[in-house]
C-alpha positions as CSV (number, residue, x, y, z in Angstrom):
1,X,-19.6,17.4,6.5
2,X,-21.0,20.6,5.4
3,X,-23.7,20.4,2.0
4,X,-21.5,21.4,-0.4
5,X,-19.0,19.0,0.7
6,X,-21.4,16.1,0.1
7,X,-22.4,17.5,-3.3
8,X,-18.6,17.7,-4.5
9,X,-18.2,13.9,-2.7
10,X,-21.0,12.7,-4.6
11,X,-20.3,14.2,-8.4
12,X,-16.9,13.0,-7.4
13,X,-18.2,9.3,-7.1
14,X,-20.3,9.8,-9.9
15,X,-17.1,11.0,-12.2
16,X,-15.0,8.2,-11.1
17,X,-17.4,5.5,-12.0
18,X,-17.8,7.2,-15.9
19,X,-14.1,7.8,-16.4
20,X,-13.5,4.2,-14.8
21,X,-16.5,2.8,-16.8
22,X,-14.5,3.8,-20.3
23,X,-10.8,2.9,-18.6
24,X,-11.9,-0.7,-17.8
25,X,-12.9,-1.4,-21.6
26,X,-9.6,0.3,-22.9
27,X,-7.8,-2.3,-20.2
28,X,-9.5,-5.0,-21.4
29,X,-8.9,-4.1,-25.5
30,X,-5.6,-3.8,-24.6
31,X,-4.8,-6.6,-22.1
32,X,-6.8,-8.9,-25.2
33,X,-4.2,-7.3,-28.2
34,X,-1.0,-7.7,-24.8
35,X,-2.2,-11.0,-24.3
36,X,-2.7,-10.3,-20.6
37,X,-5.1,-12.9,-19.1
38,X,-8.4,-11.1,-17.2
39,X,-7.0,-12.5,-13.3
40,X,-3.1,-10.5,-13.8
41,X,-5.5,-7.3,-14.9
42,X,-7.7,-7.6,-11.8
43,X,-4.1,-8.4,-10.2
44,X,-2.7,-5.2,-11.1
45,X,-5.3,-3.0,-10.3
46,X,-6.0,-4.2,-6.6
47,X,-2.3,-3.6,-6.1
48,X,-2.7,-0.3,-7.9
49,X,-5.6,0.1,-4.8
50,X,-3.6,-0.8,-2.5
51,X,-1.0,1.6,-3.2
52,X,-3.5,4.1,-3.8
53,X,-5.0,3.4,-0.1
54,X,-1.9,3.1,2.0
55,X,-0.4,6.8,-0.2
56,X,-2.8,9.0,2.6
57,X,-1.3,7.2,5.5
58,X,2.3,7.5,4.6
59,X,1.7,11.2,3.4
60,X,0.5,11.9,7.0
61,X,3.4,10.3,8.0
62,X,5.5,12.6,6.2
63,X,3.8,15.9,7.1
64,X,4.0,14.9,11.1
65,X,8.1,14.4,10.8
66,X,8.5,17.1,9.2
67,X,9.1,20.5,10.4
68,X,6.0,21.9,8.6
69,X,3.9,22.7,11.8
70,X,5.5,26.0,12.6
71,X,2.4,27.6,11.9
72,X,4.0,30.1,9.3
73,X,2.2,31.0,5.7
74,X,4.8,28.2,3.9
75,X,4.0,26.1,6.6
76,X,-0.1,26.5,5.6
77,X,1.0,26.6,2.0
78,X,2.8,23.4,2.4
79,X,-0.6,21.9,4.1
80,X,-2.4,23.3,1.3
81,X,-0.7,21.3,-0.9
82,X,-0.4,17.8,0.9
83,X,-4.7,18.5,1.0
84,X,-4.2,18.9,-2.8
85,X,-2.1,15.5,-3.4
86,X,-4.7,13.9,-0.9
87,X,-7.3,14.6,-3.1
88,X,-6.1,13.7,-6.4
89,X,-5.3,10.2,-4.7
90,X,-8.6,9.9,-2.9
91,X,-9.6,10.6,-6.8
92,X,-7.1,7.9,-8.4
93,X,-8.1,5.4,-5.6
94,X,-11.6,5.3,-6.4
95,X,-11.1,5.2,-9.8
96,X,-8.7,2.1,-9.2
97,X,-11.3,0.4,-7.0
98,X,-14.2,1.2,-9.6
99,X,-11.9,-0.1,-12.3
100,X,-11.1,-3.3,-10.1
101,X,-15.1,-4.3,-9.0
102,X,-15.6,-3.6,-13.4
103,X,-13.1,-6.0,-14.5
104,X,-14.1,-8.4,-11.5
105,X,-17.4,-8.6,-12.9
106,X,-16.4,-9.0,-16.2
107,X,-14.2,-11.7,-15.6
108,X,-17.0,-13.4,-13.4
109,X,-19.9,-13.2,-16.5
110,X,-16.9,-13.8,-19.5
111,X,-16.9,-17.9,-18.6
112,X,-19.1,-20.1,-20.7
113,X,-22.1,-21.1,-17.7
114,X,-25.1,-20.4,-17.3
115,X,-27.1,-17.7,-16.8
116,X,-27.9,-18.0,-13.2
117,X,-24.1,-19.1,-12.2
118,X,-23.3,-16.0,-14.0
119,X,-25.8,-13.8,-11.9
120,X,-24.9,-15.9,-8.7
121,X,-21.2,-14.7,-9.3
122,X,-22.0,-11.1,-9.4
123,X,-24.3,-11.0,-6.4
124,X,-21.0,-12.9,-5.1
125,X,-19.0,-10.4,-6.2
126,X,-20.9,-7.6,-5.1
127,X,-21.1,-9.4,-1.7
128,X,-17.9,-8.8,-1.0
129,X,-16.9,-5.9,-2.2
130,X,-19.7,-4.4,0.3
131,X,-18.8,-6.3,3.2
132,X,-14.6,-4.4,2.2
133,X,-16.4,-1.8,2.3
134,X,-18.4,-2.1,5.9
135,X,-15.3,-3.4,7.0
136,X,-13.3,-0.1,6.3
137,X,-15.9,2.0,7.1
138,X,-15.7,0.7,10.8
139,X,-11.9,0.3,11.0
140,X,-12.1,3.6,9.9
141,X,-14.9,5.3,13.2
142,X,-12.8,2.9,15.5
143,X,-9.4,4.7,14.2
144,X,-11.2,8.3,14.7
């Protein structure tokens, strides 16, 4: 990956944790005034992930079946556009799994314990959602 391919990855990252920072609060006000408990919201967003992680694979899917590889300028303009969707969704799918680890920790620190239960939750929490990610990351150099 060439420099300015890791700078736009990183402010990418960076953007999708703000804008996720001030979606999770809006979810949260408005699962509170819905009456939507904390666990359906978490719910719904790792389906929302899910969806958003499995959309690549199946766009792939669609490009290979299709008779897009004729190597003809609509055939590149096609490709250039499939790169585009890819990217909004690599965009939408880390903003879903920012907005999922948020309301995860939210729920764990929003019971009544104590302090170190609380903290004990998080590192829990944050546990695991590094260990999804190792595990990806190496399904992902074993698939390459």
């Amino acid at each position: 990956m060439s420099a300015g391919a890791t700078t736009l990855n990183a402010v990418g990252s960076d953007l999708a944790f703000s804008i996720s920072f001030t979606i999770a609060a809006d979810l949260r006000r408005t699962a509170e005034e819905t009456g939507v408990s904390e666990y359906e919201l978490v719910t719904l967003m790792l389906l929302l992930s899910l969806t958003f992680t499995t959309l690549p694979v199946l766009g792939e899917e669609i490009v290979r079946r299709t008779s897009f590889c004729n190597g003809s300028v609509a055939s590149e303009h096609v490709h250039a556009f499939f790169g585009f969707i890819e990217l909004l969704i690599s965009i939408a799918r880390r903003i879903a799994l920012s907005l999922m680890i948020q309301l995860v920790a939210n729920a764990a620190v929003a019971q009544p314990v104590a302090r170190v239960a609380r903290v004990l939750s998080l590192l829990s929490v944050a546990t695991f959602f590094l260990f999804l990610q190792g595990s990806a990351s190496t399904v992902q150099t074993v698939k390459d």
